[in-house]
PDB file of N, CA, C and O in Angstrom:
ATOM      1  N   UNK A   1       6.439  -9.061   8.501  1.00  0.00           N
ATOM      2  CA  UNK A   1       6.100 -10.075   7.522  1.00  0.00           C
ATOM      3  C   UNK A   1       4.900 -10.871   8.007  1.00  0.00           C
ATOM      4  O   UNK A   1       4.770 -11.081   9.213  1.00  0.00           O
ATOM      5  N   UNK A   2       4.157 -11.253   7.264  1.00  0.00           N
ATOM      6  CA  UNK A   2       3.075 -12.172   7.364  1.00  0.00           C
ATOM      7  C   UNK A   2       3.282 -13.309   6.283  1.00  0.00           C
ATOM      8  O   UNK A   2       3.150 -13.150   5.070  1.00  0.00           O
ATOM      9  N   UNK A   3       3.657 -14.578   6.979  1.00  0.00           N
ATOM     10  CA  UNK A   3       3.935 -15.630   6.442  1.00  0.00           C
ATOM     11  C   UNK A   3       5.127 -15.047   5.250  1.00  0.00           C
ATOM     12  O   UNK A   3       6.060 -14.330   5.614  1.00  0.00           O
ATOM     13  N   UNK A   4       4.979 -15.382   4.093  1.00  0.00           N
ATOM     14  CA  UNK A   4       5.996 -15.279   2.951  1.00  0.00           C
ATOM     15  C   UNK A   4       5.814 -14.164   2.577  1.00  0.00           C
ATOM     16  O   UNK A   4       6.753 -13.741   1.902  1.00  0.00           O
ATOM     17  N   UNK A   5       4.993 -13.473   2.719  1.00  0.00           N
ATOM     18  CA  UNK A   5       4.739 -12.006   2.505  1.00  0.00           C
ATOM     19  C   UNK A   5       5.401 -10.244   3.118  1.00  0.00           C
ATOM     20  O   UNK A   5       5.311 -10.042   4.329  1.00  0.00           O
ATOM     21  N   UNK A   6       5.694  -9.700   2.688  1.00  0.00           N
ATOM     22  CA  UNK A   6       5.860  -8.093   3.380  1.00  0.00           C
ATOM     23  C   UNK A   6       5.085  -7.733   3.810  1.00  0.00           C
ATOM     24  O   UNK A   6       4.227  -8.155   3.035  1.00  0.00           O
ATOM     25  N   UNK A   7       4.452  -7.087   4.698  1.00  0.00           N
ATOM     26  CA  UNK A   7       2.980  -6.354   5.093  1.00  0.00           C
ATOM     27  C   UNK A   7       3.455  -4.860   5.119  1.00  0.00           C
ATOM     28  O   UNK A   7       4.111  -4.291   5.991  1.00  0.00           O
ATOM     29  N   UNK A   8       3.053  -4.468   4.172  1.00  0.00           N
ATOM     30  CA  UNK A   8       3.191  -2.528   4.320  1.00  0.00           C
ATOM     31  C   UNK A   8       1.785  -1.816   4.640  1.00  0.00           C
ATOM     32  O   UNK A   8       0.741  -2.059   4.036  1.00  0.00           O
ATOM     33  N   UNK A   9       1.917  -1.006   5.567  1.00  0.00           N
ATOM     34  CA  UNK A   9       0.501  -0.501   5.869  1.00  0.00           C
ATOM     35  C   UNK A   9       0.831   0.875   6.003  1.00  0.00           C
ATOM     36  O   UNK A   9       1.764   1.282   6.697  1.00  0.00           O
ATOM     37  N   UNK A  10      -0.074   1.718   5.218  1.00  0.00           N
ATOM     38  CA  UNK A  10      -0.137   3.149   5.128  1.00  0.00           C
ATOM     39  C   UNK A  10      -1.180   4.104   5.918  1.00  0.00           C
ATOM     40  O   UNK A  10      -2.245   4.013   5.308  1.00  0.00           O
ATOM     41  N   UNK A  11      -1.277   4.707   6.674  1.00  0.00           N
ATOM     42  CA  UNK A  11      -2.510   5.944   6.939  1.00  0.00           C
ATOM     43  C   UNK A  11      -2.593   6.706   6.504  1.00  0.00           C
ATOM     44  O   UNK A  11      -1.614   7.451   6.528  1.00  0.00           O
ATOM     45  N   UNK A  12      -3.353   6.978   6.039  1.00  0.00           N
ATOM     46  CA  UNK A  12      -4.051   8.137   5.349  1.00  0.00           C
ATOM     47  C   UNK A  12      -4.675   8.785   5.995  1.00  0.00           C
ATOM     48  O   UNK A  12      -4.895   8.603   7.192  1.00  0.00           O
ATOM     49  N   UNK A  13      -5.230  10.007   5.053  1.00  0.00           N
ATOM     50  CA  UNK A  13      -6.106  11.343   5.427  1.00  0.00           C
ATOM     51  C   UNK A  13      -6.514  11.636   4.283  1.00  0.00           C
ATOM     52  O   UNK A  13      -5.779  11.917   3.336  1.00  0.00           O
ATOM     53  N   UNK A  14      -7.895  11.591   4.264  1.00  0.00           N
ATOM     54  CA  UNK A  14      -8.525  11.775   2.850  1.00  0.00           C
ATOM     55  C   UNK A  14      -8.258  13.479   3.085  1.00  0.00           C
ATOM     56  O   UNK A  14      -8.146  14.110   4.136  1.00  0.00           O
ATOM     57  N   UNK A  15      -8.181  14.151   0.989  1.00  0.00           N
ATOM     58  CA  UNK A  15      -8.416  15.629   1.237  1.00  0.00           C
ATOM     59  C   UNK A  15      -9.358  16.160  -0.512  1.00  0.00           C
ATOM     60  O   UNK A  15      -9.479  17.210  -1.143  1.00  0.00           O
ATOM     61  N   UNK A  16      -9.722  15.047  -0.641  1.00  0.00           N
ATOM     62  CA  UNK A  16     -10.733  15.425  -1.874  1.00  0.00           C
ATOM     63  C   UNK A  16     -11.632  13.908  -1.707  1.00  0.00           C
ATOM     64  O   UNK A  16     -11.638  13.000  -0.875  1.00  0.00           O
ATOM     65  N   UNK A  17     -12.083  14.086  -2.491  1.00  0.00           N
ATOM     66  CA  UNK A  17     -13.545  13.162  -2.988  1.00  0.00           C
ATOM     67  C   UNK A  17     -14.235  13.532  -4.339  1.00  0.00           C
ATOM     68  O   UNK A  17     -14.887  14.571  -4.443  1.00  0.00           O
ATOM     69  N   UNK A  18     -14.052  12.537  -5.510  1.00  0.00           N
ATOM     70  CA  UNK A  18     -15.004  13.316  -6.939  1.00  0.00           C
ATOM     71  C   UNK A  18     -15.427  11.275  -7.060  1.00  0.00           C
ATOM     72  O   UNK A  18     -14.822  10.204  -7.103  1.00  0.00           O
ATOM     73  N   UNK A  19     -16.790  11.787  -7.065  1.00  0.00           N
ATOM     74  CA  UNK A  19     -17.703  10.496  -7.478  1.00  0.00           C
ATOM     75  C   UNK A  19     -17.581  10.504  -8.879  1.00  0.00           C
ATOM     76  O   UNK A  19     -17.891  11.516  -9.508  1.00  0.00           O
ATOM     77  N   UNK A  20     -17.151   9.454  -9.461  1.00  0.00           N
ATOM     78  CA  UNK A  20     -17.047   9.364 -10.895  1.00  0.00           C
ATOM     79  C   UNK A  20     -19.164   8.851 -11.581  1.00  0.00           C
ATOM     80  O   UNK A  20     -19.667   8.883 -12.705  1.00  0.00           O
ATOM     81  N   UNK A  21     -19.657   8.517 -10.402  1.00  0.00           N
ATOM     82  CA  UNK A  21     -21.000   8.351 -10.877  1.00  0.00           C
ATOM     83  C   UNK A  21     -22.006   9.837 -11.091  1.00  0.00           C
ATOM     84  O   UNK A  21     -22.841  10.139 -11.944  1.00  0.00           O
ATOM     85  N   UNK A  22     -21.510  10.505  -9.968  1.00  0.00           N
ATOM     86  CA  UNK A  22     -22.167  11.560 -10.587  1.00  0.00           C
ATOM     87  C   UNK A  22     -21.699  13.107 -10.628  1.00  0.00           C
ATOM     88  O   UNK A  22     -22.300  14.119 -10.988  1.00  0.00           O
ATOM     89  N   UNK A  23     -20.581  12.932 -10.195  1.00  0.00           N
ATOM     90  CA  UNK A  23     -19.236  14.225 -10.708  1.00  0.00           C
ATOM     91  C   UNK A  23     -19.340  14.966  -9.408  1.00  0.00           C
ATOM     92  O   UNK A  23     -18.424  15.754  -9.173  1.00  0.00           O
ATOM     93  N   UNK A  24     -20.131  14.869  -8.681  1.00  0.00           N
ATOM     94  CA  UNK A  24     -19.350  15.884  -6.823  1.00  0.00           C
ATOM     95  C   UNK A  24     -18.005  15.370  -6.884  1.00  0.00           C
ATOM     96  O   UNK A  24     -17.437  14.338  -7.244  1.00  0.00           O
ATOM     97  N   UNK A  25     -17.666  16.692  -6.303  1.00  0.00           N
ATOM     98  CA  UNK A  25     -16.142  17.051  -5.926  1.00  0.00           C
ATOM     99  C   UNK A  25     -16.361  17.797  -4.656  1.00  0.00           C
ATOM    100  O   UNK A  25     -16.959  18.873  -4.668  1.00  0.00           O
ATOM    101  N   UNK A  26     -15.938  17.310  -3.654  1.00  0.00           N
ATOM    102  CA  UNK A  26     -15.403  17.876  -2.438  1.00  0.00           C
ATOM    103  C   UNK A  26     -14.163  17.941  -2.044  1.00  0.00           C
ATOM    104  O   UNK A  26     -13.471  17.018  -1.616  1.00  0.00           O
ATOM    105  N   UNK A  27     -13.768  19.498  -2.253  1.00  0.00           N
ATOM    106  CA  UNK A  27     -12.142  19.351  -1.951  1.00  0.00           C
ATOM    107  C   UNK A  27     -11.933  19.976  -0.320  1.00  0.00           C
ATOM    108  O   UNK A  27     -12.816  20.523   0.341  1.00  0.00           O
ATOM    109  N   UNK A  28     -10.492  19.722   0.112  1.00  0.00           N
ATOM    110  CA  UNK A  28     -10.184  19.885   1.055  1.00  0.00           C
ATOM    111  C   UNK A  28     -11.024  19.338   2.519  1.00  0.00           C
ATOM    112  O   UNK A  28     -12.231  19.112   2.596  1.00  0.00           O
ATOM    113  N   UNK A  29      -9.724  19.170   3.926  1.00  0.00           N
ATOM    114  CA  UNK A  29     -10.262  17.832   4.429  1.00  0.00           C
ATOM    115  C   UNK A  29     -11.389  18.470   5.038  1.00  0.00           C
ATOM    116  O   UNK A  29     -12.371  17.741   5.177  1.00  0.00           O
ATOM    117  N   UNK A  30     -11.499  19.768   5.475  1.00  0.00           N
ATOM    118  CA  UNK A  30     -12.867  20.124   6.335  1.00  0.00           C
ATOM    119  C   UNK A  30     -13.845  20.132   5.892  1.00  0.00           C
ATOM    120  O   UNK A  30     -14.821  20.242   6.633  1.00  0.00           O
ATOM    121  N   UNK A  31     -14.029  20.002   4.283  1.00  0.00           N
ATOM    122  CA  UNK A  31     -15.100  19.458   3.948  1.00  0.00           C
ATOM    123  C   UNK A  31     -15.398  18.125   3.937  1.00  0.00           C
ATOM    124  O   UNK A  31     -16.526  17.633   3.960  1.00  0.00           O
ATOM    125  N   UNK A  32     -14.412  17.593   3.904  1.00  0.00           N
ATOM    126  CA  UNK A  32     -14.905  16.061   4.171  1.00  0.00           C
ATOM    127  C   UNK A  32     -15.159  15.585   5.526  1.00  0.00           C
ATOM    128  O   UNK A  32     -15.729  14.538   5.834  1.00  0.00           O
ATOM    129  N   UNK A  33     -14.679  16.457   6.285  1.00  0.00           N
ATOM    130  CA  UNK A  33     -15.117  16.292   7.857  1.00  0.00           C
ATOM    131  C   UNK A  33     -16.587  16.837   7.808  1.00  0.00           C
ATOM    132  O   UNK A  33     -17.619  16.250   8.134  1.00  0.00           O
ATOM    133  N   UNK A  34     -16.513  17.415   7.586  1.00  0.00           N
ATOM    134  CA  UNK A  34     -18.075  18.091   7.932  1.00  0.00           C
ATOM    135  C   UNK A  34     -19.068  17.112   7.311  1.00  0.00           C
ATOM    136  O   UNK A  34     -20.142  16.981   7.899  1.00  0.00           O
ATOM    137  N   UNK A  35     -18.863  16.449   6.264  1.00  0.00           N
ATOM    138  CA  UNK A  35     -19.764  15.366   5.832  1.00  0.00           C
ATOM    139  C   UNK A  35     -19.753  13.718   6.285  1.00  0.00           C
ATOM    140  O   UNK A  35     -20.236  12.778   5.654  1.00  0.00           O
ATOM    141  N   UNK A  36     -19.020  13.688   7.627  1.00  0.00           N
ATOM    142  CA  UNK A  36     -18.681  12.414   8.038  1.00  0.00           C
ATOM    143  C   UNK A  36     -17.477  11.924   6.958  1.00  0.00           C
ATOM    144  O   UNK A  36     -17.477  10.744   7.310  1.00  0.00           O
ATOM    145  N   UNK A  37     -16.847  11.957   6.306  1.00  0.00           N
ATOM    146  CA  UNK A  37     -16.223  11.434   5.282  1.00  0.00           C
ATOM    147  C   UNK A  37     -14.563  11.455   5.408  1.00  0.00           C
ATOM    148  O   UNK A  37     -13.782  10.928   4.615  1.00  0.00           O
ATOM    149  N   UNK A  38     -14.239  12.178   6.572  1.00  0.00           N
ATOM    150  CA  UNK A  38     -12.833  12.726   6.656  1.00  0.00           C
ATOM    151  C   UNK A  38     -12.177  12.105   7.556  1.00  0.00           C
ATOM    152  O   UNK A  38     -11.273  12.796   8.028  1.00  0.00           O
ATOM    153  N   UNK A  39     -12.281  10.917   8.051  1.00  0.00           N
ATOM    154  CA  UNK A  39     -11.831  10.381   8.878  1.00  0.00           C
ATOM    155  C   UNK A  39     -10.346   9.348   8.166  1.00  0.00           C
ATOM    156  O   UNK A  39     -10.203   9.184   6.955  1.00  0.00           O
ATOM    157  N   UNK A  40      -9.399   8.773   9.212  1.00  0.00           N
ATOM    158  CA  UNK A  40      -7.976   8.367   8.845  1.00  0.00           C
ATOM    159  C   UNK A  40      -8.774   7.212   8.171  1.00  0.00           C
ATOM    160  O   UNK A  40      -9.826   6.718   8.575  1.00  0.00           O
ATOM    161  N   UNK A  41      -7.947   6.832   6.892  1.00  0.00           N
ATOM    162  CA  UNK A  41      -7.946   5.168   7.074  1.00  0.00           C
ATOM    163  C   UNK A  41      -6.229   4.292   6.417  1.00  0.00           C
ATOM    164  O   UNK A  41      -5.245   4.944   6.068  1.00  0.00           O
ATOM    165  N   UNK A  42      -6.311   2.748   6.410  1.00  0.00           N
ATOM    166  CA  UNK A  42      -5.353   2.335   6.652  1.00  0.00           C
ATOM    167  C   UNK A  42      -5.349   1.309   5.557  1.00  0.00           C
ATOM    168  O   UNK A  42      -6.102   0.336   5.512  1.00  0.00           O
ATOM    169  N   UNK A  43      -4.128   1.724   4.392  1.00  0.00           N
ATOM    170  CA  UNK A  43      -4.294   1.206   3.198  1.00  0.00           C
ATOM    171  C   UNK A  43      -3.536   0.008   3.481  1.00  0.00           C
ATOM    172  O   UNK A  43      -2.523   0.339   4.097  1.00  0.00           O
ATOM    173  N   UNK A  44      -3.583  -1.116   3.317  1.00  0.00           N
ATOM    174  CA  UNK A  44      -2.237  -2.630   3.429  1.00  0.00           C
ATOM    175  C   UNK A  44      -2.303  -2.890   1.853  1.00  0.00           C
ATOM    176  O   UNK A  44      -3.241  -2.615   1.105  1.00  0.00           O
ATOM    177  N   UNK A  45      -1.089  -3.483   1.531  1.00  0.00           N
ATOM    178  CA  UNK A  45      -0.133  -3.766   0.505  1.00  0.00           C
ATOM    179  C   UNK A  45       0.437  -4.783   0.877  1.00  0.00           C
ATOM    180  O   UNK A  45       0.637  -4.804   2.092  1.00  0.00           O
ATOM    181  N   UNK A  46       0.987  -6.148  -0.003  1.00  0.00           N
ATOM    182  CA  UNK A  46       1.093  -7.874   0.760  1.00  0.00           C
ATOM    183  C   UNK A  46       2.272  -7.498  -0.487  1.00  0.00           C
ATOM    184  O   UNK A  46       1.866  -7.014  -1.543  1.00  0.00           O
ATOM    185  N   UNK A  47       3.704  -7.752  -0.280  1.00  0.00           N
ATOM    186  CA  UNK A  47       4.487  -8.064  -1.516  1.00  0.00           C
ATOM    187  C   UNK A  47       4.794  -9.312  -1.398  1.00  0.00           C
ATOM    188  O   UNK A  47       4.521  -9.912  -0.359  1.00  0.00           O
ATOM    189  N   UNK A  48       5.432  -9.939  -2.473  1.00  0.00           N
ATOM    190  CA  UNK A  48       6.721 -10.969  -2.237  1.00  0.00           C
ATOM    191  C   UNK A  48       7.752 -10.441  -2.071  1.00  0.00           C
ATOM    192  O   UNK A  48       8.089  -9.443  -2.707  1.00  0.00           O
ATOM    193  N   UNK A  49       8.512 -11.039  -1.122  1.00  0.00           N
ATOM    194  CA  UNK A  49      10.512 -10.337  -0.895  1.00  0.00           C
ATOM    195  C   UNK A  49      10.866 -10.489  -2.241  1.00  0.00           C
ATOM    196  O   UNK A  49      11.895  -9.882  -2.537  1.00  0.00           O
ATOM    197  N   UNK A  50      10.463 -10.957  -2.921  1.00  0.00           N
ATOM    198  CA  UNK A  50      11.471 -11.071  -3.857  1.00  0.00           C
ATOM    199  C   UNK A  50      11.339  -9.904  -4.977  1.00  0.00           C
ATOM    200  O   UNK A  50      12.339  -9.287  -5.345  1.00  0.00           O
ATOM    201  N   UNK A  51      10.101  -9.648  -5.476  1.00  0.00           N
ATOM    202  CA  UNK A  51       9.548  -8.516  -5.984  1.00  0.00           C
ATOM    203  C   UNK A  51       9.720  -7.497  -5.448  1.00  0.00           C
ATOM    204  O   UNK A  51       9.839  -6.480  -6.131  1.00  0.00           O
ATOM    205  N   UNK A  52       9.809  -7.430  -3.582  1.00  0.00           N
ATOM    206  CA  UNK A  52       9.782  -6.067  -2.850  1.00  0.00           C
ATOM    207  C   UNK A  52      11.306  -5.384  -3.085  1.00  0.00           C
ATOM    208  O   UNK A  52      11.616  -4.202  -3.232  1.00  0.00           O
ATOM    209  N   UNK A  53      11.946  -6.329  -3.068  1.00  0.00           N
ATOM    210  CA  UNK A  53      13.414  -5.675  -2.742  1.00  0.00           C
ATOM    211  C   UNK A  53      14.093  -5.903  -4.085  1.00  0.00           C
ATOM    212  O   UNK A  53      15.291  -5.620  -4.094  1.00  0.00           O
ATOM    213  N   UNK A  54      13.499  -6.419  -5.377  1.00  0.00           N
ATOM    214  CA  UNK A  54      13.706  -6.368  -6.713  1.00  0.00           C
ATOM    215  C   UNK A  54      14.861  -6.807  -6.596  1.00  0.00           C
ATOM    216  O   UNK A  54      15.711  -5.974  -6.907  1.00  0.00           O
ATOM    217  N   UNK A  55      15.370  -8.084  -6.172  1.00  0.00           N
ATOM    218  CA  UNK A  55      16.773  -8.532  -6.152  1.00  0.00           C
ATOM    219  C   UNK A  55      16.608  -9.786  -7.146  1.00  0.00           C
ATOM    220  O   UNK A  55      15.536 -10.377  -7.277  1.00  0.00           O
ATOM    221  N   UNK A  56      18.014 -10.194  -7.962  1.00  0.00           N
ATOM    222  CA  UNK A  56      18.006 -11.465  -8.986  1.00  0.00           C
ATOM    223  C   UNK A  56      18.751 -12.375  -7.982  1.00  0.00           C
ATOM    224  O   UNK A  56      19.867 -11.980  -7.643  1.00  0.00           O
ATOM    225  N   UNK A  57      18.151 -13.911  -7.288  1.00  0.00           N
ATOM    226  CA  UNK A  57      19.136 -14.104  -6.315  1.00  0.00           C
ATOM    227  C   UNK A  57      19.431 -15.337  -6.925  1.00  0.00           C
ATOM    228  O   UNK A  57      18.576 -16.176  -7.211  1.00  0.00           O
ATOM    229  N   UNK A  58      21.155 -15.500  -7.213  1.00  0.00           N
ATOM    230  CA  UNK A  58      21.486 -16.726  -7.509  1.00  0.00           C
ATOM    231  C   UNK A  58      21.718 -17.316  -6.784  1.00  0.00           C
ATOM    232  O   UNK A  58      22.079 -16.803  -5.725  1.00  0.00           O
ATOM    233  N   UNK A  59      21.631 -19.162  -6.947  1.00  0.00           N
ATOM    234  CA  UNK A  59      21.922 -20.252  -6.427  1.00  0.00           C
ATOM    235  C   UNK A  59      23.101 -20.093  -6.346  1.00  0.00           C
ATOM    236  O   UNK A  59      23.757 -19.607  -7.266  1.00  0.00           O
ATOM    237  N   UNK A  60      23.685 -20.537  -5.037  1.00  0.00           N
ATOM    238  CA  UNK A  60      25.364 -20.442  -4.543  1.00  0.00           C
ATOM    239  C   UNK A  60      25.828 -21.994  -5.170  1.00  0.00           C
ATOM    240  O   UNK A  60      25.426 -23.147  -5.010  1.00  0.00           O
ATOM    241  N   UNK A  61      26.653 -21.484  -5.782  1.00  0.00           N
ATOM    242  CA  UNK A  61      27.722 -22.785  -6.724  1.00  0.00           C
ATOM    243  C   UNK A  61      28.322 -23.609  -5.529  1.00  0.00           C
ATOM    244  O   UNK A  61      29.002 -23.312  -4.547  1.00  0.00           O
ATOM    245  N   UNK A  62      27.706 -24.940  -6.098  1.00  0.00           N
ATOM    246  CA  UNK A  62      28.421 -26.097  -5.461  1.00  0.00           C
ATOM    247  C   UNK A  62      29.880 -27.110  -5.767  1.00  0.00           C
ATOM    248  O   UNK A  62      30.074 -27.521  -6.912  1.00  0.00           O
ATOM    249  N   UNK A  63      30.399 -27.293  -5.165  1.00  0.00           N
ATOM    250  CA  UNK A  63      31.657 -27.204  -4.692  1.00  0.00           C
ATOM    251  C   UNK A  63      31.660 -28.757  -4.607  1.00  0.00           C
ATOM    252  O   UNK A  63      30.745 -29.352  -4.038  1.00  0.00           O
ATOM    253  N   UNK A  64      33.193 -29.696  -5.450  1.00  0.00           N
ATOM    254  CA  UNK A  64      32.951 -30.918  -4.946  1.00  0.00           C
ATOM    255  C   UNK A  64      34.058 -31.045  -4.093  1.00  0.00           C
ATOM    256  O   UNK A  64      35.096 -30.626  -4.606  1.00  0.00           O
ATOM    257  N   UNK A  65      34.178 -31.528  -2.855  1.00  0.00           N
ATOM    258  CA  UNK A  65      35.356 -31.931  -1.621  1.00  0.00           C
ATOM    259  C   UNK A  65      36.162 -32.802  -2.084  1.00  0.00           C
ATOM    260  O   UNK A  65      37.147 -32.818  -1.345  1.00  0.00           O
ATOM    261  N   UNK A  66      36.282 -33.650  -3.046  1.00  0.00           N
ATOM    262  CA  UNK A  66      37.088 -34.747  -3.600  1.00  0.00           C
ATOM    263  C   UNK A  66      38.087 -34.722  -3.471  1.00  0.00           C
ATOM    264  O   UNK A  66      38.791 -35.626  -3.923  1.00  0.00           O
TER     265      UNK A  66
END
């Protein structure tokens, strides 16, 4: 956790590449190695607990001692 947050962190391995600007497609990772491009990287994702673990949490009912 980071502060109020979840921290999820993913690695990857790229194994395609298509530029939507000008339509190259490089598939598979040795081509992307061979073009500098194929190297790991490391996606992070920040949730709230409360969203992460999709729970409805009620207030615990209070009780009078009288």
């Amino acid at each position: 956790m980071k502060g109020d947050f979840i921290v999820i962190r993913q690695i990857m391995l790229p194994t395609s590449l298509k530029c939507t600007a000008c339509g190259l497609t490089i598939s598979g990772h040795a081509a992307l190695h061979a073009v500098d491009l194929g190297g790991q990287f490391t996606a992070t994702s920040y949730y709230d607990p409360v969203d992460y673990y999709g729970g409805v949490f009620e207030p615990e009912e209070e009780y009078d001692n009288e």
